[in-house]
C-alpha positions as CSV (number, residue, x, y, z in Angstrom):
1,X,10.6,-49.7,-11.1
2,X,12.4,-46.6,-11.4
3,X,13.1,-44.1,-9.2
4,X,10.9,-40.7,-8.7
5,X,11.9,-37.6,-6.9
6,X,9.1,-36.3,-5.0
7,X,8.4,-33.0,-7.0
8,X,9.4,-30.1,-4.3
9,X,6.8,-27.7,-6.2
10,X,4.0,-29.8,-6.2
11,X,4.4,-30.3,-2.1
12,X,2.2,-28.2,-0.1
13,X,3.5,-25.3,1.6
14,X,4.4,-25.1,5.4
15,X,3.9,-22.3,6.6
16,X,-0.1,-22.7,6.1
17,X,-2.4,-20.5,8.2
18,X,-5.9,-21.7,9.7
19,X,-8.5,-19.3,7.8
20,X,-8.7,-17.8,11.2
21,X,-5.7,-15.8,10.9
22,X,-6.3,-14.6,7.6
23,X,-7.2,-10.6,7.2
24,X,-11.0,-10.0,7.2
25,X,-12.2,-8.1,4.6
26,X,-14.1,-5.0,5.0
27,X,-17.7,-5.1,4.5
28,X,-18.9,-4.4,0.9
29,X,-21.9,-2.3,0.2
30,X,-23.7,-3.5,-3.7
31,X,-24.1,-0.3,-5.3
32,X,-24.6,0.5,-9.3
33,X,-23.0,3.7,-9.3
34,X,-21.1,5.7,-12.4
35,X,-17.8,5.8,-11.8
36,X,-14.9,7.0,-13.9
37,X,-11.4,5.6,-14.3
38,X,-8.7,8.1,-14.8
39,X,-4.8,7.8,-15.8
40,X,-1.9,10.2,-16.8
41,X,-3.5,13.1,-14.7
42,X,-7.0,12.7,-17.2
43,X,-5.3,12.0,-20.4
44,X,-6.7,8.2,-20.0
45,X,-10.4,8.3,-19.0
46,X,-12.9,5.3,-19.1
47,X,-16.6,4.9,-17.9
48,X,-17.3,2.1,-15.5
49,X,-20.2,0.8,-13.1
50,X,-19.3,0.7,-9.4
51,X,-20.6,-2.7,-8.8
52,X,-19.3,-2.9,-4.8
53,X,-17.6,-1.1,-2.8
54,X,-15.8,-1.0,0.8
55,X,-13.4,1.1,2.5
56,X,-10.3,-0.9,1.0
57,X,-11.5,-1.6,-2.7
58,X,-14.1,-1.7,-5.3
59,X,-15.6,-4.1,-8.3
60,X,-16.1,-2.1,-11.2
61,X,-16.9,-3.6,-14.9
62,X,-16.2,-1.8,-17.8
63,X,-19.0,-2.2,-20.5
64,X,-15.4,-3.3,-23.1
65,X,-12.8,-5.4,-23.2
66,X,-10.1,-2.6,-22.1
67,X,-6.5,-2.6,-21.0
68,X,-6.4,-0.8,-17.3
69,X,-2.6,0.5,-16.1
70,X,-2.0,-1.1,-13.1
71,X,-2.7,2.5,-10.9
72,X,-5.5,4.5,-11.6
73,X,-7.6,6.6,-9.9
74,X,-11.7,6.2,-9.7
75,X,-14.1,8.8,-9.8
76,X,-17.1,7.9,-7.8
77,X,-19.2,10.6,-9.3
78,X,-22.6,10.3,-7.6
79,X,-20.7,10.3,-3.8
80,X,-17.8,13.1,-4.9
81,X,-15.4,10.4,-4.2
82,X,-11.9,9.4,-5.8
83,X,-9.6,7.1,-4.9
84,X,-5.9,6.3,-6.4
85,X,-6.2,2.1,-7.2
86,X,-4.5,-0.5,-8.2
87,X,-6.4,-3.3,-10.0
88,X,-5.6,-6.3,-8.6
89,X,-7.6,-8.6,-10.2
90,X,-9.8,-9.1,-13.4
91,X,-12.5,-11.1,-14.6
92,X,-14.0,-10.0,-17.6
93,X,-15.8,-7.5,-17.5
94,X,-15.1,-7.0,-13.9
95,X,-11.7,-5.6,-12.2
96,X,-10.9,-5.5,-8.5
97,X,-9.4,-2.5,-7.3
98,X,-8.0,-1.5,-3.7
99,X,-7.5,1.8,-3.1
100,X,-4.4,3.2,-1.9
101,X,-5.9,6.2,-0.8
102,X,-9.4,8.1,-1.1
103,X,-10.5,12.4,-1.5
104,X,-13.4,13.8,-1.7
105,X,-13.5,16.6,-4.5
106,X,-15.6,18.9,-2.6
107,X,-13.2,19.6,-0.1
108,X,-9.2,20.8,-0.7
109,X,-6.9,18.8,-2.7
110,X,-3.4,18.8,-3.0
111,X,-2.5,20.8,-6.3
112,X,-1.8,17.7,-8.4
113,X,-4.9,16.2,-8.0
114,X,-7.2,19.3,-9.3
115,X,-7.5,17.6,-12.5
116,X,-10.0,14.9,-10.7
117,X,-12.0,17.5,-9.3
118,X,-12.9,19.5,-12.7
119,X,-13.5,15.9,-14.7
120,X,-15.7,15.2,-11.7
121,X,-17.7,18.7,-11.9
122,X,-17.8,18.2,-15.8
123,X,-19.9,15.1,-14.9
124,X,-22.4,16.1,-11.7
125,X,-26.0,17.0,-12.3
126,X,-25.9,20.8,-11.3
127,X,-27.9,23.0,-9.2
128,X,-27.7,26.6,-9.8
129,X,-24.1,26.2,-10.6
130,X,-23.2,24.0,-7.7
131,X,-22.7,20.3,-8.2
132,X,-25.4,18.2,-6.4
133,X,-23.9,15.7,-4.5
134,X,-26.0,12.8,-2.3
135,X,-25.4,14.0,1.3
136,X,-23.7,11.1,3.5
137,X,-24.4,10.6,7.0
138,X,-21.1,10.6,8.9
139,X,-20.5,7.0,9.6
140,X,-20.4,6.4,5.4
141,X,-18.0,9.4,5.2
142,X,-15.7,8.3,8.1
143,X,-15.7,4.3,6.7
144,X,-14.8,5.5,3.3
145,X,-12.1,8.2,4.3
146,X,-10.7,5.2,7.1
147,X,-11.3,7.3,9.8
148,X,-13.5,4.6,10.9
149,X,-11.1,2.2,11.2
């Protein structure tokens, strides 16, 4: 009978953790919001459904089969919302993205992200000239700007 190494790869790891210590992940609220993904400051724009989200990420699906760079920002239009992203996972037709960090368009931005603020006014419902955004109570705002956290 002949010899057989044991193969190294097929061993399990360990330095195995009990689920206990694994991160929790935030809540997610189910939503079916607009949303709109944006690259190469708005030269790269594609719709998307907001299927989920949570302070650290979202599911989106894209209604076809698209290529997504690896960093993108999303417009959450209804909420005023974007976030710079990085998709992390994908199962057609949905991605996973977690956000790297989160503005709201109403109030200041820094100067290089003024292109997501006039995509995002191009695409509000409007009011008399001002854009018509769903008000938030202030624990939503905080737990999507991390404040809550």
């Amino acid at each position: 009978m002949p010899n057989i190494e044991p193969n190294p790869a097929a061993q399990l790891p360990t330095d195995r953790r009990p689920a206990s210590t694994h991160p929790v992940r935030e809540p997610r609220k189910k939503t079916y919001l607009f949303g709109l993904l944006v690259h190469s400051n708005g030269a790269f724009t594609a719709d998307c459904v907001v299927r989920n989200i949570s302070v650290g990420g979202a599911k989106i699906t894209l209604a076809k089969r698209q290529l997504l760079p690896g960093d993108i920002h999303l417009i959450v239009v209804k909420y005023g919302l974007a976030c710079r992203a990085d998709v992390v996972w994908l199962d057609f037709p949905a991605r996973g993205l977690r956000f790297a960090d989160r503005h709201f368009l109403a109030e200041s931005l820094p100067r290089e992200l003024m292109f997501l603020r006039q995509l995002w006014l191009g695409l509000c419902p409007r009011s008399g000239g001002i854009p018509v955004v769903e008000p938030w109570d202030a624990d939503q705002r905080m737990a999507l700007s991390g404040l809550a956290f």
